[in-house]
N, C-alpha and C positions, 0 to 999 in steps of 0.2 A: 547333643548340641552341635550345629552347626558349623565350623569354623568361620569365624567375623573378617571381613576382608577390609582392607584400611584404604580410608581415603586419606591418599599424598597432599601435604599442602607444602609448596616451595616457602608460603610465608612461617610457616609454623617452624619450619627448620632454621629460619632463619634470626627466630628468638631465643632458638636454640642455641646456636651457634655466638649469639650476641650474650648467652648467661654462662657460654664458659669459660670468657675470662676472667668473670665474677665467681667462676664456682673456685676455679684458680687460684688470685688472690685470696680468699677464703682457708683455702688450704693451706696458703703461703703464712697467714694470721694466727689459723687453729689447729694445727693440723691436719692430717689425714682422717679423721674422725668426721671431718664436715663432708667431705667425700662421700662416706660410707653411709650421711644419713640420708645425701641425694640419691644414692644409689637405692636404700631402702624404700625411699619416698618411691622413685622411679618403679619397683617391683610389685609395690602394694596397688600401685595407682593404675599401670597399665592388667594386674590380676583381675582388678575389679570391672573395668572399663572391659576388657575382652570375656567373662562374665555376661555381664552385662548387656553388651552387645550380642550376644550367642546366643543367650536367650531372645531378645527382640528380633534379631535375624537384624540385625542390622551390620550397621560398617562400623571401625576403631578411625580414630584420627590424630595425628600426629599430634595433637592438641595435647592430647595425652601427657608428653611428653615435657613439655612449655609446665603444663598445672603443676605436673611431680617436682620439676627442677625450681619454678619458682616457689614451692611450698616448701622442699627441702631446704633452700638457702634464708627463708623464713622464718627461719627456728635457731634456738638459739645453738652454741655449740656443743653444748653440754647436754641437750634434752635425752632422756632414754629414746632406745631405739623402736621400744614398742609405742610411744606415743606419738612417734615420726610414723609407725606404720597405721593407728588409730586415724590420724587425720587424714591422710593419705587418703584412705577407704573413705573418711565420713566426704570431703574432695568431691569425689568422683560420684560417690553414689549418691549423696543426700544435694550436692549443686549444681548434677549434670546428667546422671542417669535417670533419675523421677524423674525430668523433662522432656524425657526423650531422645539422650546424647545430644551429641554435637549441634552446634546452632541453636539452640530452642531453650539455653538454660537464661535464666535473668539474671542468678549472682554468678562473678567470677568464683571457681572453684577451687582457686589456691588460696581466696582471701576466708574463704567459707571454711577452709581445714585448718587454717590458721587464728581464726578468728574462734575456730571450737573447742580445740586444743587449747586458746589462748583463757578461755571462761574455764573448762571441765579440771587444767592440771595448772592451777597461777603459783603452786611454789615451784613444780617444774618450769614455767615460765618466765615466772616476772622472779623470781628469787636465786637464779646461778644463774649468772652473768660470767662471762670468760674472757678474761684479760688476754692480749696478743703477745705471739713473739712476736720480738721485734728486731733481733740482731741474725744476719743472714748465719744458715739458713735458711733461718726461723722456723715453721712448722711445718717445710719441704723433709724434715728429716724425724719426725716425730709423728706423734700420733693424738695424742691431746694431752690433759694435765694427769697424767697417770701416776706421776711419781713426783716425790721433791726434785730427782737429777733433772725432771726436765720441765721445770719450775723458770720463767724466766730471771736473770741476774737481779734485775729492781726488785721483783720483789722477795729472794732470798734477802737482798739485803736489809731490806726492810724488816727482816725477821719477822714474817708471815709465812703461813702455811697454805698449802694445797685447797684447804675449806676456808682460808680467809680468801684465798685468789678466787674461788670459783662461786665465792657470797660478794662480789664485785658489785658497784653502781657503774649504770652506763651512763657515757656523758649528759644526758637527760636528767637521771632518778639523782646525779651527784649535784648539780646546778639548781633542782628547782628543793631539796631534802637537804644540802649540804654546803648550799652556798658556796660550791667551787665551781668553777669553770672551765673547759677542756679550751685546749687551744687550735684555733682555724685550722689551724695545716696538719695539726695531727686527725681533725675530723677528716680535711678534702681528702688524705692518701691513706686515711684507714689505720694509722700506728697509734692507735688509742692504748697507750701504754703509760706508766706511770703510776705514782701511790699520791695522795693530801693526805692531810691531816686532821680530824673531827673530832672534839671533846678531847685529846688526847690519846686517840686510836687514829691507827695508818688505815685508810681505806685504798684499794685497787680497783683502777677503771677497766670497766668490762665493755662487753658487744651484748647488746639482745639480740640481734638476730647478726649470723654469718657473714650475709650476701650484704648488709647493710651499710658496712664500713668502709670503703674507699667511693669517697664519690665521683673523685676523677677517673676511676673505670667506668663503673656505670654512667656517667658523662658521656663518654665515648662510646659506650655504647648505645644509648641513645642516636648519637649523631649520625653511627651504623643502622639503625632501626629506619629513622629517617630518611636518611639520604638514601636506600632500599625502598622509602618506599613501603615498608613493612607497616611502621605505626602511622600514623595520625600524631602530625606535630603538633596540629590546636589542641591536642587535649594533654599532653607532656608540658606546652607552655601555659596553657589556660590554670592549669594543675600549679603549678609554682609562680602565677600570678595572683592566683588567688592566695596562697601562702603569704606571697609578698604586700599585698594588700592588707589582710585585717590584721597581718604585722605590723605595720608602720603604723598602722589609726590603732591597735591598741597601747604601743609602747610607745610611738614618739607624738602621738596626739593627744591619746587620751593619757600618757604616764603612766600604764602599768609595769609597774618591773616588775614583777612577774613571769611576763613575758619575754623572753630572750632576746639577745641581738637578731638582728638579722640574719647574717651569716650563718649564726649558730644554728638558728630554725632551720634555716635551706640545709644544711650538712651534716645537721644532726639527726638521729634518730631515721626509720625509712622513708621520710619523704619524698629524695629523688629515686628510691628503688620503685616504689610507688607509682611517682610521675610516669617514668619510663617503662614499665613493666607491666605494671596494675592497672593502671586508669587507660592506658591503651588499650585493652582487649577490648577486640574490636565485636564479640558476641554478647557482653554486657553495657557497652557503652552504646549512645546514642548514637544515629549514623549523618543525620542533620550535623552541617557547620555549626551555625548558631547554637544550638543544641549543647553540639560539644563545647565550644566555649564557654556556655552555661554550667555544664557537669564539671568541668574540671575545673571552675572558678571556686562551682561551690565544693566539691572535694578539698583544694586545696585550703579554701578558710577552716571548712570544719576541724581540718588537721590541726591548724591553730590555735582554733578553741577547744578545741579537744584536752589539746595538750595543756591549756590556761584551766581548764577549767572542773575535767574528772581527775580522778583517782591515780588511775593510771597516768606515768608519765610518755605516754606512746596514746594511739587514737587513728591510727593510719586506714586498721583493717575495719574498723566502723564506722571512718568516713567514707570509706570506698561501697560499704556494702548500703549506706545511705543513699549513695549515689547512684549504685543500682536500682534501690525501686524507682528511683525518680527519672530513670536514662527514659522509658516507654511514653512517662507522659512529657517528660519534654520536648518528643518529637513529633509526639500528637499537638500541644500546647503550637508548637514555631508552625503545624503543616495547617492549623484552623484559624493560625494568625495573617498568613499568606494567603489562604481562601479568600478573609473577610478584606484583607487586603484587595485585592483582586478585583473582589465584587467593587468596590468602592471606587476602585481605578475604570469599572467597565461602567459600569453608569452614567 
């Protein structure tokens, strides 16, 4: 096989660069185990991808990179590491290499390994949730829930154990199954920490995914993505206006409580990871303005209904991947509209 030669992209580094101080606080929350599953993700994903390319004789692309990192911080903290390297590969080969590498794929390939892993292993997934540290340190000095010594205080004191903390509800599964509620600020900065209490048993608030938990990083980062230049602002705000929309007209129009606060929707669960991360790739999303403001209007409701209305209390990676097939025709849909426009005007 050939050796694959990589095409540089300054933007690609650039997302890069914007999800390490999400991979950071991460570690600062879970440990150094969330580290090591980026790093997995990261080896599985560039193995496959230069593979892959070797055989076609083609080029690797930093993109590479961007998919592993944002797939890794996707996961919860606790997932095995062979299930981080399972999705990794399904990533790259099954939403980016059948298409012919880079450019040419329809779904985003972090939401595709995340979305596979999410159906193929749901008690690895939806079922160990991982409570944060929270007092510095915090997981700067550990490595994840390995022992009772390194059990956080709250919930030793709770006299819970290691498998009570790591069978955790995340602020989502405790609010819409337990009727408790997490509080704003411990969603915006990520210290999702804490025990209630159901039936008479202490439950522990957990994380589903890593990277998902502080929003005012990912905020920021965001503003870095933008102000670079890197993403597309219409489709990060079209994304959380559409959230904010069928939010209001379901809970304060039509009265569903069911439905969460506002707030809570915007800071809970990955939607702003999403907004900022997700619905920006700019090889699955539409390239049309109008377009995008369509795609991420509808991504962002779907996340709402999603979360109102299946099983699961998340819905992020299957409004995104909806959103996918729909990105091609709605820029054939705005380019036949401005045709027939056109003609209308030249007549």
């Amino acid at each position: 096989m050939k050796k694959p030669a990589f095409l540089k992209q300054k933007m690609m580094l650039k997302v890069v660069y914007a999800l390490i101080p999400v991979m950071l606080v991460s570690v600062y929350y879970f440990g150094w185990r969330v580290a090591a599953l980026v790093a997995i993700s990261l080896v599985f994903a560039f193995a496959t991808e230069w593979i892959m390319a070797s055989l076609r004789q083609g080029r690797m692309s930093y993109a590479v990179y961007v998919t592993a990192m944002l797939y890794g911080l996707s996961l919860p903290p606790t997932v095995p590491f062979w299930i981080a390297a399972v999705g990794a590969i399904i990533a790259i080969l099954f939403a980016k290499e059948v298409f012919g590498g880079f450019g040419k794929n329809v779904f985003n390939p972090a939401i595709v390994g995340r979305a596979f892993v999410y159906v193929s292993f749901p008690e690895e997934l939806t079922a160990r949730f991982a409570p944060v540290f929270n007092e510095f340190p915090a997981g700067l000095t550990k490595w994840s829930f390995t022992s009772i010594k390194a059990l956080p205080e709250y919930i030793k004191n709770a006299g819970l154990t290691k498998t009570d903390a790591i069978s955790a509800a995340t602020p989502m599964w405790s609010r819409r199954d337990y009727g408790f509620e997490t509080e704003i600020m411990k969603l915006f900065t990520g210290n999702i920490s804490g025990t209630f209490e159901h039936s008479g048993q202490n439950m522990v608030l957990g994380a589903g995914s890593a990277g998902e938990v502080c929003t005012i990083v990912i905020i920021l980062a965001g503003i870095y993505l933008i102000w670079t230049k890197t993403a597309k602002w219409q489709l990060t705000v079209s994304t959380i206006l559409g959230a904010i929309i069928l939010n209001i007209i379901l809970r304060n129009i039509l009265g569903i409580q069911a439905v969460p606060p506002l707030l809570f929707t915007l800071f809970s669960g990955a939607l702003m990871y999403a907004a900022v991360f997700m619905v920006t790739d700019p090889i699955s999303a539409p390239k049309k303005k109008i377009s995008q403001w369509l795609y991420g209007g509808m991504i962002g409701m779907l996340i709402v209904f999603f979360r109102y209305k299946s099983i699961f209390a998340g819905g992020v990676a299957f409004s995104i991947l909806m959103g996918n097939m729909f990105a091609p025709s709605l820029d054939l849909w705005v380019k036949r509209y401005k045709a027939r426009k056109q003609k209308k005007e030249e007549k």
